[in-house]
N, C-alpha and C positions, 0 to 999 in steps of 0.2 A: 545414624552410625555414630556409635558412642565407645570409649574408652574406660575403662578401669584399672587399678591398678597400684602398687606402691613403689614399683619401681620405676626408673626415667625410661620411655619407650618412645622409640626413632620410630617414625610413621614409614623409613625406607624412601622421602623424597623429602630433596631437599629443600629448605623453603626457598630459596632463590630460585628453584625452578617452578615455582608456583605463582612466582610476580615477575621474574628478571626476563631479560632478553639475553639473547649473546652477546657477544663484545661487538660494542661500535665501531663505526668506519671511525680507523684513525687519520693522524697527518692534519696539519700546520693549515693543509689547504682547503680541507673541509671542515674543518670548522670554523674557518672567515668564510667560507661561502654559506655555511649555516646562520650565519652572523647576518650576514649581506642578505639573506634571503628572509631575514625574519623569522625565522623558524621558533625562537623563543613567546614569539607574541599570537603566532597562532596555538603554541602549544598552550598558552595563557587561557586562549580561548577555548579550546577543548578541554581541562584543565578545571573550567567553569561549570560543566557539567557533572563536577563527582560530589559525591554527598558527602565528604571529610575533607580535613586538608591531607592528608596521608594519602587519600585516592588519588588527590588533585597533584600532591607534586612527584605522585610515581609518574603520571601523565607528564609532566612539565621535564620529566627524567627521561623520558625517553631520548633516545639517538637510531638516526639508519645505523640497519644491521645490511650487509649483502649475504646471510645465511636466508635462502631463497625458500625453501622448505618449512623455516620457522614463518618467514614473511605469510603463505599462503596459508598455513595455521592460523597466524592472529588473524589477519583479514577474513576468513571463512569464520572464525567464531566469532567477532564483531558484528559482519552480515548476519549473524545467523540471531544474534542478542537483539539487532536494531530488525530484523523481521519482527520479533516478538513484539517489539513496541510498536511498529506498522499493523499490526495485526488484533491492534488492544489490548495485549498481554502486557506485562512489565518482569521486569527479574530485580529482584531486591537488591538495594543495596546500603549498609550502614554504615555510618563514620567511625569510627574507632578511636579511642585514645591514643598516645604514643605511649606502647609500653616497654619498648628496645633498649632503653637501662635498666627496667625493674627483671624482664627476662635474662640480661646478663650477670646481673644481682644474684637472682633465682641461681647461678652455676656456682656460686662460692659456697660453699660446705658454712654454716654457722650463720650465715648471713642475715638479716632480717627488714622485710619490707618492711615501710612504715602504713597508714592506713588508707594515703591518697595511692599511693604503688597499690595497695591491695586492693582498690574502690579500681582505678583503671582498669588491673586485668582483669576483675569481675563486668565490667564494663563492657570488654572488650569482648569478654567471652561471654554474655548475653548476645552480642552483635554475630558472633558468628555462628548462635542457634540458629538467628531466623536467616542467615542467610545460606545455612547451609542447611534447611527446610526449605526453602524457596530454589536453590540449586537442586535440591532433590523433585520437586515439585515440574521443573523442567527438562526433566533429565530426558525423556523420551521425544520433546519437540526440540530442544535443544542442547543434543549431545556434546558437543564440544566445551557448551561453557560447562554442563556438568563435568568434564574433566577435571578443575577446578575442585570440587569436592575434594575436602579432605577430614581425618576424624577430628573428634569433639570432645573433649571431655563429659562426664556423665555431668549429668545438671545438678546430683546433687552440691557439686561442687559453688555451685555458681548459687545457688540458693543458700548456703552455708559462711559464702560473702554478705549476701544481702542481709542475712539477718547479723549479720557483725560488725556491717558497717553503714553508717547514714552518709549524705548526700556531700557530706564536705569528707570525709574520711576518717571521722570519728568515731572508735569502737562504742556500739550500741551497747546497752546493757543486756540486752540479749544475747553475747555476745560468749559469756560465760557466767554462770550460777556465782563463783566466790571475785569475778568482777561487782557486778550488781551487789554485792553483800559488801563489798569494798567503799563501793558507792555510798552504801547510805551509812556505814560509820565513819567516812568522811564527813557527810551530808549534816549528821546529829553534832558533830565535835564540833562543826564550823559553827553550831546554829549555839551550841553550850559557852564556846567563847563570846560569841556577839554580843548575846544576850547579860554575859558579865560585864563587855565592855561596855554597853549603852546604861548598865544601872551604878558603873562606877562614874559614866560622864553626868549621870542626871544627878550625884550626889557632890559632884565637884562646887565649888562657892561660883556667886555669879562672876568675879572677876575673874578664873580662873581658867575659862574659856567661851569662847561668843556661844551667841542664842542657838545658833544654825548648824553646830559642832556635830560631828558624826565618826562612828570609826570607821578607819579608813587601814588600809594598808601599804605598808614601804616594807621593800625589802623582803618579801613575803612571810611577814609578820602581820599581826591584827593589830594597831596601834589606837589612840583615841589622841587627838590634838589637845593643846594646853600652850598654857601662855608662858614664855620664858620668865615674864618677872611675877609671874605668883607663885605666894608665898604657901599658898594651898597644893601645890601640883602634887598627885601622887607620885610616892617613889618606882622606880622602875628602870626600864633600859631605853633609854633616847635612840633612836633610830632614821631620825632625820628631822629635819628644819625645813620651814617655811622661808620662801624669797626673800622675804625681807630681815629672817634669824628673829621675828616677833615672836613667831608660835615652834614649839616644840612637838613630835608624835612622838608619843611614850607608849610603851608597851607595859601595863604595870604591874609589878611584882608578884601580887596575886594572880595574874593571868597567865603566867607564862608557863606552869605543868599546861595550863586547858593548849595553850597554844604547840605545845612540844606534841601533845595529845592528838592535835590538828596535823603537825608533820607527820607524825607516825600514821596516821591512817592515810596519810596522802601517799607517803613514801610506798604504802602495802595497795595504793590503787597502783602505783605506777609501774609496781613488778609487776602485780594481775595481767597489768594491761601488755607490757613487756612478752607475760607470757603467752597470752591468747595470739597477739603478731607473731610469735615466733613459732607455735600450732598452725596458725593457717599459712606462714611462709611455710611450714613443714610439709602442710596438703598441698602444693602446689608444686613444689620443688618434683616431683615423682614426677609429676605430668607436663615438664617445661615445655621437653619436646611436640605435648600435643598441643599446648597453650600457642608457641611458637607458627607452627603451621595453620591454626585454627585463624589465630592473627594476620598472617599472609594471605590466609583466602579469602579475606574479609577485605584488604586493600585491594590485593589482585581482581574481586569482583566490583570494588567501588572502580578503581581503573577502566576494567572492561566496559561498565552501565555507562559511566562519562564517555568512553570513545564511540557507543553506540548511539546513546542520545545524540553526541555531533553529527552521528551519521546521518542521523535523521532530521534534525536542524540544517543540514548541509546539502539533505540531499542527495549521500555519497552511495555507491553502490562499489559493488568488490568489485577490482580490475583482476584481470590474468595479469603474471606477472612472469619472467622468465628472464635470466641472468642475461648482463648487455656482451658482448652486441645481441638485439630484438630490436623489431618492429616497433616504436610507440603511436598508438594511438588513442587518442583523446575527443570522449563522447562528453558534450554538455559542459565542458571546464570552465571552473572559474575560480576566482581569489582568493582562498580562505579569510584576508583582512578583510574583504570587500562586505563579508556578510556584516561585517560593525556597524557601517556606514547606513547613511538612508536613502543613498541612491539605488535605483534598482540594478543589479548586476546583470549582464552580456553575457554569457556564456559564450564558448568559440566550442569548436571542432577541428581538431589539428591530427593529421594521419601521415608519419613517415616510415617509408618501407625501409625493408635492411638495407636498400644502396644510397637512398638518399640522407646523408649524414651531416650534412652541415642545414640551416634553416635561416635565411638571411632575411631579417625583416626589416624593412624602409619604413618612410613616410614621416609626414609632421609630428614636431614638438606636441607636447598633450594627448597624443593619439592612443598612448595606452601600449608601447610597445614593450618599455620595462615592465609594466605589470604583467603583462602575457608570460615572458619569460621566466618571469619566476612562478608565476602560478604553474607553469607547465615543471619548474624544478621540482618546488612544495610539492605538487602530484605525487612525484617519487621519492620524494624524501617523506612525505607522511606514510605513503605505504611502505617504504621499506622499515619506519618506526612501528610497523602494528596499525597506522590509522587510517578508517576509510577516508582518503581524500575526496573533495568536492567534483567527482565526476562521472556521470551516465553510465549505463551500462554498456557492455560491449565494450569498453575501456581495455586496453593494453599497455604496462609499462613495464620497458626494462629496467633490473634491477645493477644499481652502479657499484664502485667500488671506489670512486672518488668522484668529486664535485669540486669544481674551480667556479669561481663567477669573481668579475673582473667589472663591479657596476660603481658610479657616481664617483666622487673626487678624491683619488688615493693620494692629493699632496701632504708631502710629510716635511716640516720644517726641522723638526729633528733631527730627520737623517737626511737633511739636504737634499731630499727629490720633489722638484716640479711635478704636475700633475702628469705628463707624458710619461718622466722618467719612472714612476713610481707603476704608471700601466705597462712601460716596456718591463719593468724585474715580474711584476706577476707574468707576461705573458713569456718570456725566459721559462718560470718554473714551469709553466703550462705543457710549453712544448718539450721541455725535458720529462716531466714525467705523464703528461696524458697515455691511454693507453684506449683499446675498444671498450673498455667497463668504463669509461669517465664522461662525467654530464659537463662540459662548461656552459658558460654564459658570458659575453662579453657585449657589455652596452656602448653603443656608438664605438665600436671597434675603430682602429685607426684615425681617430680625430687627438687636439690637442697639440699639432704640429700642424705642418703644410700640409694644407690637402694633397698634394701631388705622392709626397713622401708616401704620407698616415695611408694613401690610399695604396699605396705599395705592399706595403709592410702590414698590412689586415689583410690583401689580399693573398699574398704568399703565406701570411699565418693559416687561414683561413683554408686554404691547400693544401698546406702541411698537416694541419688537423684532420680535414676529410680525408687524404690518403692512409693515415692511421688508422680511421674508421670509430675514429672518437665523434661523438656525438655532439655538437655544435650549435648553439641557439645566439645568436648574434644580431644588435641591430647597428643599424647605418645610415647617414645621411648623402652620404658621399656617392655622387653617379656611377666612379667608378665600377666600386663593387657589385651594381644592380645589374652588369652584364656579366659577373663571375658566373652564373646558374649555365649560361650559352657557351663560356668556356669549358667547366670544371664540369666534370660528371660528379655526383652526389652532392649539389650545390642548388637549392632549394631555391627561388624566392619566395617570398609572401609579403604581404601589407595587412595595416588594422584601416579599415573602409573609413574617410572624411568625405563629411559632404561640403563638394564644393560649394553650394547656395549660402548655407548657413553658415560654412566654414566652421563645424563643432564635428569632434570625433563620433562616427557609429558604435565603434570599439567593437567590431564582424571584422574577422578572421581570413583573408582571402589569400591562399593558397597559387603559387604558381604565377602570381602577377606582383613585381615589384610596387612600391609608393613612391606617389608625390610627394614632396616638402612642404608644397601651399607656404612659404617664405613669401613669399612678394605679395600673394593674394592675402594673409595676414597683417603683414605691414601695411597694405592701404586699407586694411578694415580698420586695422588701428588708427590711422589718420594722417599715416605719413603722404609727405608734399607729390601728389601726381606725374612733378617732372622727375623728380629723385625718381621715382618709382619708373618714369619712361626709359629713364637715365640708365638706371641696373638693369631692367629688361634687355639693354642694346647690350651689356656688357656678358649678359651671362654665353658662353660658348657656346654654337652653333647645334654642336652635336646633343648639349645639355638640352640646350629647346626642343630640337626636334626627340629627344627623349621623353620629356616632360609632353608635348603635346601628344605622343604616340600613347604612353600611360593616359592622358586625359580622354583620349580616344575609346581605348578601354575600358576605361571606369565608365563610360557612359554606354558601352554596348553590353556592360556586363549590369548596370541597373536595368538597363531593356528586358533581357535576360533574365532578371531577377523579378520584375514585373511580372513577365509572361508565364517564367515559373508559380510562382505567388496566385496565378488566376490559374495556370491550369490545375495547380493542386486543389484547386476552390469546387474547381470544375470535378478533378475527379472524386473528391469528396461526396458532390454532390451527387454524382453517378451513383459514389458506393452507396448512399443512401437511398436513393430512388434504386437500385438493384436489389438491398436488404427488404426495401418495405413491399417489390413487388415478389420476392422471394418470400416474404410472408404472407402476403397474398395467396399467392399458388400454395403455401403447404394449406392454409384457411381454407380453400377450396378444394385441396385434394381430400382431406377433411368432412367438409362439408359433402363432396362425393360420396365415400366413402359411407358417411351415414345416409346418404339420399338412397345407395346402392342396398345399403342395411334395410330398411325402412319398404324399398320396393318390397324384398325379399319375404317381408312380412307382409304388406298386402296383396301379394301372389298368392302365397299360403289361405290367408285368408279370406281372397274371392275364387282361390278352388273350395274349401270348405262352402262359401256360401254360395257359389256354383251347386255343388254337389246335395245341398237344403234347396236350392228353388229347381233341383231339377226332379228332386222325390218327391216335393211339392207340386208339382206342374204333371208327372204322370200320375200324380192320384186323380188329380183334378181333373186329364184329358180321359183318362179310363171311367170317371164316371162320368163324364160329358158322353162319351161312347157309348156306355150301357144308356144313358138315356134317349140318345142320339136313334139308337136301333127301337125303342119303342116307340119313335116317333112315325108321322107318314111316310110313304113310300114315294116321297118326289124327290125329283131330279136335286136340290138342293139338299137333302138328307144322304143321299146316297154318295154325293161330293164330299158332304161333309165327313161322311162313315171313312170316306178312303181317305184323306186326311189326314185325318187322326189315328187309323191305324196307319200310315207313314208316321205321323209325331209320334205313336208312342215306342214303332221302331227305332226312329233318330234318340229320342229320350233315354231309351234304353239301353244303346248303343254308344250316347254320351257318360251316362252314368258309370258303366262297364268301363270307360275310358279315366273316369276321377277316381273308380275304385280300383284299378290299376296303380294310379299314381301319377298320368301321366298320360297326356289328351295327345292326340293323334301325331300334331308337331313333333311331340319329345321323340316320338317312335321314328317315325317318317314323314320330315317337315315335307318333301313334294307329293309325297301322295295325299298329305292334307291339304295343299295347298291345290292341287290337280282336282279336288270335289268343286272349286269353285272357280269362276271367273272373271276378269274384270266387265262391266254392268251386269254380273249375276245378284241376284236378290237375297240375302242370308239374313237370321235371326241372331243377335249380339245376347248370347247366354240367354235366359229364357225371357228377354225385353224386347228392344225395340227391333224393328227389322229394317235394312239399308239398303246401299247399294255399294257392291265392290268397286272402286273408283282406282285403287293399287295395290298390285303384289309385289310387295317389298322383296331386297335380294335376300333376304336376311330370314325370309316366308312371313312374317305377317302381315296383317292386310290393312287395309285402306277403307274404312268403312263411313260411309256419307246417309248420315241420318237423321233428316230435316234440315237443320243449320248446325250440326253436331258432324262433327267431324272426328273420327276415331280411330285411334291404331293398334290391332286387338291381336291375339294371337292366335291361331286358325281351330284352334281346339276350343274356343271360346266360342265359335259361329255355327249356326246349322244353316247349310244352304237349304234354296228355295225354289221350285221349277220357273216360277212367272209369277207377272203383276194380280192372276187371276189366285192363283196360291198363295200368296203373299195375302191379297184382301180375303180369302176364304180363310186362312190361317186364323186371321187378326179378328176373324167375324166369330170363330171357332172358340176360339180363346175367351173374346167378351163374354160370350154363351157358357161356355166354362164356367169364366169367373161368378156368373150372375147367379149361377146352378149353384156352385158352393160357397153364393154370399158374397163374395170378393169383390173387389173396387172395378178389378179389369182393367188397372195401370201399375203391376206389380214394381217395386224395386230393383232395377237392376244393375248389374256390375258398371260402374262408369270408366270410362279409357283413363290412362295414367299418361296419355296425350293428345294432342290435336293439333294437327296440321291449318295452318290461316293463309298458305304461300298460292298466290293468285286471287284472294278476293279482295272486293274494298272494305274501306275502311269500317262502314255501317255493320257491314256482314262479318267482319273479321271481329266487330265488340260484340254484333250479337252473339257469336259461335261462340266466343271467350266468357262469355253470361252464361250461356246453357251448358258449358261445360264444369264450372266452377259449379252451377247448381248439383250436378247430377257427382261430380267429385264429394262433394258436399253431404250429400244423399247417399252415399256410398261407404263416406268415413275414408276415402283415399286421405292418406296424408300429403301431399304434391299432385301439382300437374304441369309436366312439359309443354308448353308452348310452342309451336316451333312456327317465327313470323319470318326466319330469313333475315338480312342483313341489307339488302338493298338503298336507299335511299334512309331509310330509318324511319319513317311516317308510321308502317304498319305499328312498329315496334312504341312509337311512342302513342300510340292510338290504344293497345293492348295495355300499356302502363298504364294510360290514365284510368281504363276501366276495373282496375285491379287494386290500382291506391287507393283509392274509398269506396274498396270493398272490408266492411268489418270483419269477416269469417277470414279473413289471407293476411295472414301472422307475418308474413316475408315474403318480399319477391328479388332476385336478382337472375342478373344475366348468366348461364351457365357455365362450369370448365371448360377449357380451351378443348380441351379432346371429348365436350360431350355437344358440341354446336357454337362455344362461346357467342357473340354477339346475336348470333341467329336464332337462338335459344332464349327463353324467358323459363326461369322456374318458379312457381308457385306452392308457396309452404301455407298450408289451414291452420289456423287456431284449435288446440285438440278438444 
């Protein structure tokens, strides 16, 4: 988005609202507690993030606003810049010149930049091509900061600098045609004097000036040095002396048209040059206004990339944020100085609801309870400046309208106040003007005086506060106040966790339980005398001890506590992962079913087709076994034979009629296929081996036991048989058969897709698991069902072993839960 134009054109937004904020929180009192809180030295450090110094001290400009609306603006477009950088993107940003006098220049009618003024804004507006290519570039992931966009001047502008002006700010000769022509009859008239002057010093007498003699210039004249007392010195015009008035610079008489000659072509470069600055201030003046905002958006995005990058360095995530009185609460907090240092930072967790308004923290010296305090102010005070503060998501902070903080030693010799006195006048203003919108902060409230008093006078403040619904972050030493929370409704306590062992701060956040001092227990770590130490013990008040040991009570049921939580999180961790891994399990095998189901489905298909080939095979074969059958003799064994084989080639033909349907006897009417046979009736498995019915499944198929083969077939796959006499007449019929047409007289046939092993031993359950794999094998099944049962496990590991060095079984595992799991083994072939 480019501009054109010769007149001055208002983009219609001001530039102030393209980097500024609203007016800050005013009053006397926030900003000593901005003071107090540091806010300068963390803005230092976010600040450190911008690519100019113009980015950096818009950042260091910042102040809370409680314009709540804009608050959740900046913050949502900060979050949304520092995603891009979480995410491996980047959003550009360039440092900029300062050009805010050469643009107010630019407003004076005649006025004229010089060439560093002109070199800046071209500068500047090269910086805000690519950043406002790079805002454009984001425009669709992130809308907000494309907001920020604003117009540009056309580029030729910017390349009509460049070629005007070099790196310090001097017009190029490119610059303009009767510049460069200015130039070089400058250039020839300097070179026409020289050259006079160096052949008028090479004819001077040798006394007349030294060996080493050169012209030089004074005064901006072209002189040649000479000795005051020779008597040889050309005449001419004297224009200056040597330190010691020995040597004279002469300008001489002959030279001085070449030198007037020199002025005048100087004089006609320096209008040239006069005029080409007062051309390109002219091209520019039309477009101040676009120059102006182009400039804003270039800071305004350096500002933005610095407060994002902190975010990201910090860790910060956007809070909700909602005018005080609100809820604050605080996910992951922690110091913003803290990141300087090379300690590792504590983060806490602090959550106060709308009743609870005051927050009174105890405990030992060093424990870290002023830093809490302010890190939880900083919170609100960086967000209400636009920045993401150092804390978790889930984060909630109200937004204030005053801040009081009342921390470390207000004595003022100046104005005659003690350290008390100077915390009683702050705590005066406090209670005069606090209000529901105002954050204070008051460290070791009520000390500085008598404990008895200090502990009065903080605890009535501290009443008076909550009853306003002013928000309250206070810490204390003093016992009294750590029963304030049992009197006072919205009267919090909390501690920062010390271990008593080591007697060193945890710097953990503890909520709802007052702190120890650890005084005494520090003083004899320190090494004070054991009787002094027995000494204070006896003296401390009765109620103070039995306090201190109730809290010691505590803190050790609440590490128990903290233990036990610590292991059971360990615990369910470990759950959720032993749940995830057996939930990928189960989909693995659902899976794995699923194609096991696939796979049947094809080799069903495919031993009906080869069903349906050995059975038009097998009645050629018995029909011409028949026709020869009848030209045989007339004995009793011919005549058996005859009736036979016309039953075979009625069942034959009566099966085929069955695959040429689609659809063997089962699919029709599984009991009346299942009613042709019985269990120990005798049937033939497709046109192969012949068994014995052993079980009628509820499901109709059967149960077929043939040799050590064990098979569970589907009832349209069987032809029954009357007797053991028909069965060996059949099997006599068939060799005879086979031998008439050549044939082996052990055809191939359909193998089970399982077999039952439940009730034999071990020997018999590997042989049957052998001769079934053989005949799977032989078949081209892809799997074979297993079914050993679940019992003691032997069978099952007796079936494993015979199956793991087996070469031909690609895979074997134990099957889906809903298809037999343990009791089940499936067997996958190698294809």
């Amino acid at each position: 988005m480019t501009a054109r134009g010769t007149q001055e054109v208002d983009t219609g937004v001001p530039a102030s609202e393209v980097a500024g904020t609203p007016l800050p929180l005013g009053g006397d009192g926030t900003a000593e507690a901005l003071e107090t809180m540091e806010l300068a030295a963390v803005l230092e450090l976010v600040g450190a993030h911008a690519a100019g110094p113009l980015g950096a001290a818009r950042v260091r400009a910042r102040r809370p606003t409680d314009d709540v609306a804009w608050i959740r603006q900046e913050l949502a477009r900060v979050g949304e810049v520092a995603g891009l950088f979480r995410r491996g993107d980047a959003l550009a940003a360039e440092p900029v010149p300062d050009v805010g006098l050469a643009l107010a220049r630019l407003r004076v009618e005649g006025s004229v930049l010089d060439g560093r003024e002109l070199l800046d804004i071209g500068r500047a507006l090269a910086a805000a091509g690519l950043v406002h290519a790079d805002l454009s570039r984001v425009a669709e992931s992130a809308p907000r900061a494309a907001a920020l966009l604003r117009p540009i001047p056309d580029g030729a502008v910017v390349r009509r600098l460049e070629l005007s002006l070099d790196a310090d700010g001097t017009l190029l000769d490119t610059a303009s045609p009767r510049l460069a022509a200015a130039r070089r009859e400058v250039q020839a008239a300097r070179e026409r004097l020289v050259r006079r002057l160096e052949a008028i010093l090479r004819g001077l007498d040798a006394g007349a000036g030294s060996h080493d003699a050169a012209v030089t210039v004074r005064n901006g004249r072209y002189v040649i040095p000479v000795r005051r007392d020779s008597r040889a010195r050309p005449g001419g015009i004297v224009h200056d002396e040597s330190g010691s008035a020995g040597t004279l610079f002469v300008e001489p008489a002959e030279t001085i048209e070449l030198g007037n000659a020199l002025r005048e072509a100087t004089v006609a470069e320096e209008r040239e040059e006069l005029r080409v600055l007062r051309d390109l201030t002219g091209l520019l003046r039309p477009i101040r206004l676009l120059i102006r905002d182009a400039y804003e958006m270039c800071i305004a995005v350096d500002d933005l990339v610095a407060r994002a990058r902190w975010a990201v360095a910090a860790a910060g995530e956007v809070p909700e944020v909602a005018a005080a009185p609100a809820p604050l609460a605080i996910r992951n907090g922690r110091h913003p100085l803290l990141f300087a240092g090379t300690e590792p930072v504590v983060p806490f967790d602090l959550e106060l609801n709308a009743e609870e308004r005051t927050l009174l923290v105890s405990g030992p010296n060093t424990g870290g309870k002023t830093v809490l305090l302010k890190a939880v102010a900083l919170a609100c005070v960086l967000a209400q400046s636009g920045i993401l503060p150092p804390v978790g998501a889930e984060s909630a902070l109200p937004v204030f309208g005053r801040f009081y903080a009342d921390i470390g030693d207000r004595q003022s010799i100046a104005a005659s106040l003690s350290t008390f006195s100077a915390h009683v006048s702050l705590l005066r203003r406090i209670l005069h003007e606090a209000d529901d919108a105002t954050l204070v902060l008051l460290d070791e409230v009520g000390s500085g005086t008598d404990p008895a008093e200090g502990g009065a006078l903080a605890a009535a403040t501290l009443a008076a506060l909550t009853r306003r619904g002013t928000l309250t972050l206070a810490t204390t030493h003093l016992g009294a106040l750590k029963h304030l929370a049992t009197q006072m409704p919205g009267v919090v306590n909390a501690s920062l966790e010390f271990d008593g062992a080591t007697l060193r701060p945890t710097y953990r956040l503890r909520k709802g339980v007052p702190g120890r001092s650890y005084g005494l227990a520090i003083a004899r770590r320190l090494g004070i005398d054991d009787e002094v130490l027995a000494d204070a013990e006896r003296r401390v008040p009765a109620g103070e001890r039995a306090l201190d040991e109730l809290l010691a009570s505590v803190e050790a049921r609440a590490r128990t506590l903290e233990t036990a939580q610590t292991e059971l999180a360990a615990l369910r961790a470990e759950t959720e992962s032993l749940a995830a891994q057996l939930a990928a399990d189960a989909e693995a095998q659902t899976a794995r079913a699923v194609e096991l189901a696939r796979r049947e489905r094809d080799t069903e298909r495919r031993a009906r087709e080869q069903a349906r080939a050995f059975l038009l095979d097998a009645r050629e074969r018995v029909e011409e076994a028949l026709g020869r059958a009848r030209e045989a003799a007339d004995d009793e064994r011919a005549r058996a034979a005859r009736r036979l084989l016309e039953e075979r080639v009625k069942a034959e033909g009566e099966a085929l009629a069955a695959l040429e349907e689609g659809a063997g006897p089962a699919a029709s009417d599984p009991a009346g296929a299942v009613a042709r046979v019985e269990v120990g009736g005798q049937v033939r498995v497709g046109a192969g081996p012949v068994g014995e019915v052993v079980e009628i499944r509820a499901d109709g198929r059967l149960v077929v036991l043939a040799g050590a083969m064990r098979m569970v077939v589907e009832p349209q796959h069987v032809v029954p048989l009357r007797g053991r006499e028909d069965r060996r007449a059949a099997e006599a019929v068939a060799r005879d058969a086979a031998r008439a047409t050549g044939g082996r007289g052990d055809e191939v046939v359909e193998a089970a897709l399982e077999i039952d092993l439940r009730g034999m031993t071990g020997d018999e359950a590997v042989a049957a698991t052998v001769a079934a794999i053989d005949a799977a094998v032989l078949a081209a099944n892809p799997f074979l069902r297993i079914i050993h049962g679940m019992g003691t496990g032997v069978l099952r590991e007796r079936v494993h072993g015979a199956v793991r060095g087996d070469r031909r079984v690609a895979n074997f595992a134990l099957a889906p839960r809903n298809q037999g799991g343990a009791g089940v083994t499936i067997v996958e072939f190698t294809a």
